[in-house]
Phi, psi and omega in degrees: 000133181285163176279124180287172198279131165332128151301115155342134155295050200262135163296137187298307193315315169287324163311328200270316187313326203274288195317327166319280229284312179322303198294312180297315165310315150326331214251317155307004184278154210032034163289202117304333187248032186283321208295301198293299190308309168303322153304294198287002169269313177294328178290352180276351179232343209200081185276141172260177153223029170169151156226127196249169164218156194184148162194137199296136171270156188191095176231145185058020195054045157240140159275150167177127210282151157261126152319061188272023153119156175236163152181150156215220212264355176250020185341256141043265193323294174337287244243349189270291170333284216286332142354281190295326192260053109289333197271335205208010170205346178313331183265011188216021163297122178266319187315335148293315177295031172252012213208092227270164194272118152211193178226048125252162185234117155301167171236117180222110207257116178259117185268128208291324174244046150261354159281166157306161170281330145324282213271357170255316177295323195297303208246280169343274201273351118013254180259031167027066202260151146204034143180150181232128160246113182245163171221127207236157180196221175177101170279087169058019148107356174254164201240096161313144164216135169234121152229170126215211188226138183253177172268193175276357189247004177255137181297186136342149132272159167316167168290292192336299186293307153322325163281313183311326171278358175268322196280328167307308184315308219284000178239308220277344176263003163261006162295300181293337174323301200294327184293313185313291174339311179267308178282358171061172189236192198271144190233109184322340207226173160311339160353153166274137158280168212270121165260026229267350157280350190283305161296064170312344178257023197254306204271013176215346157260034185296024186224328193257326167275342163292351196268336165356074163322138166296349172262350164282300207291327178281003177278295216285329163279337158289332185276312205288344173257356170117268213345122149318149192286315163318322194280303191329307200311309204276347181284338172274297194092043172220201230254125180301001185282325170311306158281318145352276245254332170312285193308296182331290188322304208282332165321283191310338186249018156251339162106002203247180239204300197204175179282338190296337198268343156292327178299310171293308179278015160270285183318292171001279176281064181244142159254198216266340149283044206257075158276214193269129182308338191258022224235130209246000000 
């Protein structure tokens, strides 16, 4: 009889900790509350006082960064800063170019006083930021970034805390790919935001969303963002018993059960390359 393969040298507890924390964030993707579940999750291995995500467009040969959201311990502060520098320096950011696109995810540490001076009065001395860690990648071929950022009342970070937060990117930057994909990403400005990606189940089920009502099929594209069966309810304006009866029909003509089972089967038919639609 062969021998089974060795069990990891892992402490149990900490495993059950990285499986807690993962499983929440999964479980929040294409919500409203992925960006905060993903923060009280990262602080838990790596403390911050913000996590931003973004990640580059690339049309016509011009770069230019998407917002897919911050939050910290400063909320307010957090979401007014990064508002302005996505609206008005994010695409002229030299700090994506540290940061080179392969399918390995870099790490790159940033000093408050290694920006410019400009992008340090703005943001930096701003939210009293003085070290930054981002971590970058290719996501299905698009290049993701996540950081973060401390205060003056937080140290550097370690070499250490830094490997921790690279290994946390290696789940936490195709989680947001994926949040992007269903919930689209955020507009720095009075912009419409960026949806160009969101109905999914019109752009990846297309045989199957023809089978539709437009009010199942508009159920059903509110359950793939995250939307409550109330909110759905109060956004039609009618009853929540209504959008049931709705979700049930198009459930029986999709084959699924529940949402969780619409969400899989929409990434499922996703293709494999389904990046940024503008991506040249």
């Amino acid at each position: 009889m062969n021998a089974a393969n060795p069990v990891p040298d892992l402490q149990l507890g900490q495993f059950a900790l990285v499986t807690e924390v993962l499983g929440d964030v999964a479980q929040a993707v294409g919500s409203s509350r992925f960006i905060q579940v993903l923060y009280e999750s990262v602080v838990r291995f790596v403390d911050c006082d913000a996590v931003h995500l973004d990640y580059e467009r690339v049309a016509s040969g011009q770069r230019s960064v998407g917002w897919i959201g911050s939050f910290g311990r400063e909320r307010e502060l957090v979401a007014q800063t990064m508002r302005l520098y996505y609206q008005s320096y994010a695409n002229d950011d030299a700090t994506y170019d540290g940061i080179v696109a392969d399918d390995e995810v870099r790490v790159l540490q940033i000093s408050a006083q290694k920006v410019t001076t400009e992008l340090r009065h703005l943001f930096y001395d701003i939210a009293d930021i003085h070290d930054e860690c981002v971590v970058g990648g290719l996501v299905n071929g698009t290049k993701y970034s996540m950081s973060m950022a401390r205060g003056r009342h937080l140290p550097s970070f370690s070499l250490k805390e830094l490997s921790l937060f690279k290994h946390l990117a290696l789940v936490m930057l195709p989680l947001a790919a994926a949040h992007r994909r269903l919930a689209g990403a955020l507009a720095p400005d009075d912009a419409a935001a960026d949806t160009t990606d969101r109905n999914l189940l019109a752009q990846w089920l297309p045989q199957l969303h023809g089978k539709l009502t437009p009010r199942e099929a508009h159920v059903c594209s509110s359950f793939i963002n995250g939307m409550t069966t109330q909110a759905i309810a109060q956004s039609m304006g009618v009853k929540a018993s209504t959008v049931n009866t709705y979700a049930k029909r198009a459930f029986e003509k999709l084959g699924v059960d529940t949402r969780r089972q619409l969400v899989a089967l929409v990434l499922k038919s996703a293709p494999l390359d389904a990046g940024d639609p503008g991506r040249c």
